[in-house]
GUVO-135077 format. One record per residue (C-alpha): residue number from 0; chain; x, y, z. Coordinates in Angstrom, 2 decimals, always signed. Layout:
N
REC  pos  unit     east    north       up
REC  NUM     A        X        Y        Z
...
end
This chain:
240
REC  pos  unit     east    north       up
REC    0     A    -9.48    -0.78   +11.28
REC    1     A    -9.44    -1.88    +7.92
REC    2     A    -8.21    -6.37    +7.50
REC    3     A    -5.04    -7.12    +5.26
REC    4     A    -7.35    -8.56    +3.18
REC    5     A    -9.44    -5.69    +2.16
REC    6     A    -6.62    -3.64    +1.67
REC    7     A    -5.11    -5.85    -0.90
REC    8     A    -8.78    -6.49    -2.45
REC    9     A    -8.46    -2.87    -2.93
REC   10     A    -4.97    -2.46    -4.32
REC   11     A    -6.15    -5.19    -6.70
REC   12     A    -9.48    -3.76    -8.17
REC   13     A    -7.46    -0.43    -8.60
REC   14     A    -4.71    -2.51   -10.41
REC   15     A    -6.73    -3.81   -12.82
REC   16     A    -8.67    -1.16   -13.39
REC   17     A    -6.09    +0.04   -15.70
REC   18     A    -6.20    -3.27   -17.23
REC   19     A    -5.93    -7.31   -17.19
REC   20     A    -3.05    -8.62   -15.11
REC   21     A    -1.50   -12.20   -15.09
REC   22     A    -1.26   -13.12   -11.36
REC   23     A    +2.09   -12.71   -11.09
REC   24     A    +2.54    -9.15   -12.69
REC   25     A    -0.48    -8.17    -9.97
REC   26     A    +1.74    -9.72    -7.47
REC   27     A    +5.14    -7.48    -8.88
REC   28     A    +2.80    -4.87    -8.75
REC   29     A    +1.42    -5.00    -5.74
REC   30     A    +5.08    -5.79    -4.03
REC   31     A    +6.03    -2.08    -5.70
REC   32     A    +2.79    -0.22    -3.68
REC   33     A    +3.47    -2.20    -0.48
REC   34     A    +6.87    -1.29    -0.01
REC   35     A    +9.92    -3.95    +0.85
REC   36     A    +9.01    -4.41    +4.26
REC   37     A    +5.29    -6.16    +3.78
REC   38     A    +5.63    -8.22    +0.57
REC   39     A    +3.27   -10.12    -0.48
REC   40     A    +3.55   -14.19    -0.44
REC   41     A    +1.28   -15.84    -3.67
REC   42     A    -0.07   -17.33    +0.07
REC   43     A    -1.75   -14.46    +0.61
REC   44     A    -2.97   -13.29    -2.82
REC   45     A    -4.35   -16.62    -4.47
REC   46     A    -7.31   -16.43    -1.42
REC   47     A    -7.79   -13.20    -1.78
REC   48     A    -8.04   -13.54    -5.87
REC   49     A   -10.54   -16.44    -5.39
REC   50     A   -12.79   -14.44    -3.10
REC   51     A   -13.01   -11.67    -5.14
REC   52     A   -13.91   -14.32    -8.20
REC   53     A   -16.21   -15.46    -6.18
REC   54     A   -17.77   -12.64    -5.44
REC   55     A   -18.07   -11.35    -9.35
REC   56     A   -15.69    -8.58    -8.64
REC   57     A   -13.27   -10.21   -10.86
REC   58     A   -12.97   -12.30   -13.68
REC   59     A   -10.49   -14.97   -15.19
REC   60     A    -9.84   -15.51   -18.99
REC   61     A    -8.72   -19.16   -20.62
REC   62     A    -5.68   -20.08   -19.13
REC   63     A    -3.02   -19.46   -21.99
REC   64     A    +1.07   -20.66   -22.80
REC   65     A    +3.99   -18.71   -22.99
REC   66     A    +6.78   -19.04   -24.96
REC   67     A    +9.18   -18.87   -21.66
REC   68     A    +6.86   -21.00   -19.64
REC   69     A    +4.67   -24.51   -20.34
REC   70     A    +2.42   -23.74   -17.50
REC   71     A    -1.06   -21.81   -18.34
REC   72     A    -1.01   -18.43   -17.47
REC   73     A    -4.33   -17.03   -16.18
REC   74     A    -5.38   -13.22   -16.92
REC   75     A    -7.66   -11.27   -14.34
REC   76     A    -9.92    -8.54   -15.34
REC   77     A   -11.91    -6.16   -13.06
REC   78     A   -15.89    -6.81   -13.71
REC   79     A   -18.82    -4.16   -14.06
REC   80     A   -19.18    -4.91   -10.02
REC   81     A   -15.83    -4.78    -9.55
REC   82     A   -15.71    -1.26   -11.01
REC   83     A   -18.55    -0.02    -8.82
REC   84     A   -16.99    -1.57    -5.27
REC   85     A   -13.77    +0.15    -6.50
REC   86     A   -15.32    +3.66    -6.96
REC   87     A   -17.21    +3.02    -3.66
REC   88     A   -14.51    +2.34    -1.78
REC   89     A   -12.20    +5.24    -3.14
REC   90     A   -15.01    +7.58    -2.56
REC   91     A   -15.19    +6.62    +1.44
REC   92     A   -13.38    +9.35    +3.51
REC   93     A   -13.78    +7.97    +6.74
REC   94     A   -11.23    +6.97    +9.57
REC   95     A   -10.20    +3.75    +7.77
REC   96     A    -9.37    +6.10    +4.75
REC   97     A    -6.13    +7.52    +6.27
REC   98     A    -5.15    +4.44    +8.37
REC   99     A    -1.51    +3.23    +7.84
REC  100     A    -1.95    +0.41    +4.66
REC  101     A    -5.05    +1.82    +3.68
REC  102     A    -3.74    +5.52    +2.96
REC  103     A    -0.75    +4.15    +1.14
REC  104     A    -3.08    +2.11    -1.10
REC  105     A    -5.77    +5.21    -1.28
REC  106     A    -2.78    +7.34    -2.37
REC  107     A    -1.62    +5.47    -5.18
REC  108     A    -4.99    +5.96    -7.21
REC  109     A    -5.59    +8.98    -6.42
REC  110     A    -6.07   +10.00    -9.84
REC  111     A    -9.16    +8.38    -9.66
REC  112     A   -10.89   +10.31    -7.31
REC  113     A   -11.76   +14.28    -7.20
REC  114     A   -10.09   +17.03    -5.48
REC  115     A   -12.50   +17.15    -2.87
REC  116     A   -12.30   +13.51    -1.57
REC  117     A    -8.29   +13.69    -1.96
REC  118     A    -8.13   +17.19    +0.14
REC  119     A   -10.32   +14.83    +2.89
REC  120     A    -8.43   +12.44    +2.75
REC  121     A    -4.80   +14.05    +2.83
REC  122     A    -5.90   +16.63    +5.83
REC  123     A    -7.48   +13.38    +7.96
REC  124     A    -4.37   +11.78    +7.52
REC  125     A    -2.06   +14.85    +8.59
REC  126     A    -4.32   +15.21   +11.56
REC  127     A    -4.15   +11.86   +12.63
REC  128     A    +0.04   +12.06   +12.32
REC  129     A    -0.32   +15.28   +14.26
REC  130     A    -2.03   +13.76   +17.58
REC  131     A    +0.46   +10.48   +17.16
REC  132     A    +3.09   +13.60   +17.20
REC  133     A    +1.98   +15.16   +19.59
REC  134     A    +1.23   +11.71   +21.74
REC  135     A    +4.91   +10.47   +20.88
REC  136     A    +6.25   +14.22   +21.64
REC  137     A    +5.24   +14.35   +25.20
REC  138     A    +5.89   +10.83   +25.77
REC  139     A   +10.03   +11.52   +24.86
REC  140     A   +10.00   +14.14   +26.77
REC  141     A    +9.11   +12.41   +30.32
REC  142     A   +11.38    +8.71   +29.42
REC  143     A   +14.43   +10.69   +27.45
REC  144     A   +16.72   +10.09   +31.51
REC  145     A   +15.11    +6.83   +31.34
REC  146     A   +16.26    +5.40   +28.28
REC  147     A   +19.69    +4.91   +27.00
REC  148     A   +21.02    +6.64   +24.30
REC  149     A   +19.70    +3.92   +21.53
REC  150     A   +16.75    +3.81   +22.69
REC  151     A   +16.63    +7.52   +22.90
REC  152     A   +18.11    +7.57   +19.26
REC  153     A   +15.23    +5.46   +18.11
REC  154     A   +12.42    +7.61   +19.58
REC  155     A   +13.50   +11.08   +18.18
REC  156     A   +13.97    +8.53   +14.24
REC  157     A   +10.22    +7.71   +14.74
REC  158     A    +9.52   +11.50   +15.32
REC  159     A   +11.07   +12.83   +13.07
REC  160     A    +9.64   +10.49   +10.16
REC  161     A    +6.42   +11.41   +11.19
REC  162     A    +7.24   +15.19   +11.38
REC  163     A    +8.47   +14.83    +7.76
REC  164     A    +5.76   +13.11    +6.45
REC  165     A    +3.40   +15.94    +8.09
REC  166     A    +5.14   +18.26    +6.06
REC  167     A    +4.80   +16.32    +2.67
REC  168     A    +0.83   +16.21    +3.66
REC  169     A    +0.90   +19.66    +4.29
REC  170     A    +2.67   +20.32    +0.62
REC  171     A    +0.43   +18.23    -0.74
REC  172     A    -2.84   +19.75    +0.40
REC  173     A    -1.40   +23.54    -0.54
REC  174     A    -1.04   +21.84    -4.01
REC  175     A    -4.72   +20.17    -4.56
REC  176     A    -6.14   +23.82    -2.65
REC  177     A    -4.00   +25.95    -5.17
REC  178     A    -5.17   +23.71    -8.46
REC  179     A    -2.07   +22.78    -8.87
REC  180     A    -0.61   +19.02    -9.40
REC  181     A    +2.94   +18.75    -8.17
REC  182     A    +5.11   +15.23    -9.55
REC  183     A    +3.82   +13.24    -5.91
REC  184     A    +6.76   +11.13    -6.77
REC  185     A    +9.14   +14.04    -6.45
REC  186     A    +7.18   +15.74    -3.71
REC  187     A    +7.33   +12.28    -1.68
REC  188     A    +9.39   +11.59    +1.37
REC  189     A   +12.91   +10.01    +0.00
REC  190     A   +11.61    +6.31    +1.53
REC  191     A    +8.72    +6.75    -0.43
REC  192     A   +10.55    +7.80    -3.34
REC  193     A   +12.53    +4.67    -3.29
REC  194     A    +9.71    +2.36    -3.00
REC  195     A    +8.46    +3.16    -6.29
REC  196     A   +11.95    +3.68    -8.05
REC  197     A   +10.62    +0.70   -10.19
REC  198     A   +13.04    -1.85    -7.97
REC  199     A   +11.32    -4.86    -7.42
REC  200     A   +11.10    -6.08    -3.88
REC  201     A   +11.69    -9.53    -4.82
REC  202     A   +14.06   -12.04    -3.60
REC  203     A   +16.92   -13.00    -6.30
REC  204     A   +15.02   -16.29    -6.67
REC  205     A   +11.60   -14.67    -6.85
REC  206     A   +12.86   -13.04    -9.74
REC  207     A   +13.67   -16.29   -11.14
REC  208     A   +10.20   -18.26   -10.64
REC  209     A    +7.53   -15.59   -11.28
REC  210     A    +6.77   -16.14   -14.41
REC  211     A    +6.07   -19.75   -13.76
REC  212     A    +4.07   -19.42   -10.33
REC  213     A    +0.87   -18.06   -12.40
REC  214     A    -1.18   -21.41   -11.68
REC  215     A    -4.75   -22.57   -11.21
REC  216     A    -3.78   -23.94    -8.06
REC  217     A    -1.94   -21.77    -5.14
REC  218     A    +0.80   -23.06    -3.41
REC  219     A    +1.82   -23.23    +0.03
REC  220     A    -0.30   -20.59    +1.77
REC  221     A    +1.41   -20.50    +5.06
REC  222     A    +0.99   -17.70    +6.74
REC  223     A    +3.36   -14.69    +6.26
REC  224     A    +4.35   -11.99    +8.93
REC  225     A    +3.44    -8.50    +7.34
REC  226     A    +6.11    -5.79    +8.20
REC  227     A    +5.51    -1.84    +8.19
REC  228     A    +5.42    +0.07    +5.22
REC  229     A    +8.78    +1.61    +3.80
REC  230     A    +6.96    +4.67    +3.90
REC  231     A    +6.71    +5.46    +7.03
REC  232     A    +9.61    +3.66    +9.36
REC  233     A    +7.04    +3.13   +11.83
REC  234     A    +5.48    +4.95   +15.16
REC  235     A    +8.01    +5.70   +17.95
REC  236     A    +9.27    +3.70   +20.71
REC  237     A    +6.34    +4.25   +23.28
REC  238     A    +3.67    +5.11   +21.01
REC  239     A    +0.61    +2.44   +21.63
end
């Protein structure tokens, strides 16, 4: 199972890929692909960014001043070696391809991969929802005269999320098979579609103090609680 960590490394090579970032328009950014329910605390990212510097993966221009701001700003760029690691990694098609975070994050460059590594991808995933379906399935079937009827109400949400996203898979792969390239935004499940409606996930403050929290120096990296996805509302009551 892939760490946090790597998945955000990830989401950050492929964000700058398409070009230099200041730390907190990664952050925006990276808010957007996670989805309201995990964001992402400058805690979190600063380490990771300072890993990946270390590692030559990324690089850092000249700190410079805005006119809205008297702190230094502080650009990131992806490196030659950051380039390669980021083709490498969206060229894997293993189990840790289709997990939860890391499918979300695989998904959302897409573009940069070929229709053979996306058609892997997309049918590992759908067959990995289809045994949690069919797990979760037989598992409401035996506690439904257990459980009250929240409970109840909860378990049969969880399945059907899961059913629908299925079905979006399965759209999906008739669409890469056929040659064709459907809008993925308008193809998405609605939840999806509203976590990249271009709605920041940020707190009213937040959306007062990012363009000042771009510093050398991260601030309090306390450790954050990471929520599910608002892609998928999560597994079923029951499911392990």
């Amino acid at each position: 199972m892939a760490r946090r960590g790597e998945t955000i490394e990830l989401a950050v090579l492929g964000l700058l890929h398409e070009g230099p970032m200041h730390g907190y328009e990664l952050r925006k950014r990276l808010n957007l692909m996670l989805g309201w329910g995990r964001v992402l605390s400058y805690g979190s990212l600063y380490p990771t960014l300072k890993k990946m510097l270390r590692a030559g993966l990324i690089d850092e221009s000249a700190p410079t001043r805005t006119p809205v701001s008297r702190r230094p700003r502080i650009t990131y760029e992806v490196t030659e070696a950051g380039t390669h690691e980021f083709e490498r990694l969206m060229s894997e098609v293993g189990p840790t391809a289709w997990e939860d975070d890391n499918f979300d994050i695989r998904f959302a460059f897409f573009s940069s991969t070929d229709m053979e590594i996306r058609l892997r991808v997309l049918e590992g995933r759908r067959t990995r929802l289809q045994e949690r379906l069919e797990r979760v399935q037989g598992q409401l079937s035996m506690t439904q005269k257990e459980v009250d009827r929240y409970a109840a109400e909860l378990q049969r949400h969880g399945v059907e999320s899961v059913e629908r996203e299925v079905r979006w898979l399965s759209d999906l792969i008739n669409a890469e098979r056929d040659g064709n390239h459907p809008d993925r935004d308008a193809a998405r499940p609605q939840s999806a579609q509203a976590q990249q409606s271009g709605q920041s996930p940020q707190s009213p403050r937040d959306a007062h103090t990012d363009e000042n929290d771009d510093q050398h120096v991260p601030p309090d990296t306390s450790a954050e609680v990471p929520a599910t996805t608002a892609r998928r509302p999560g597994p079923a009551a029951g499911e392990s």
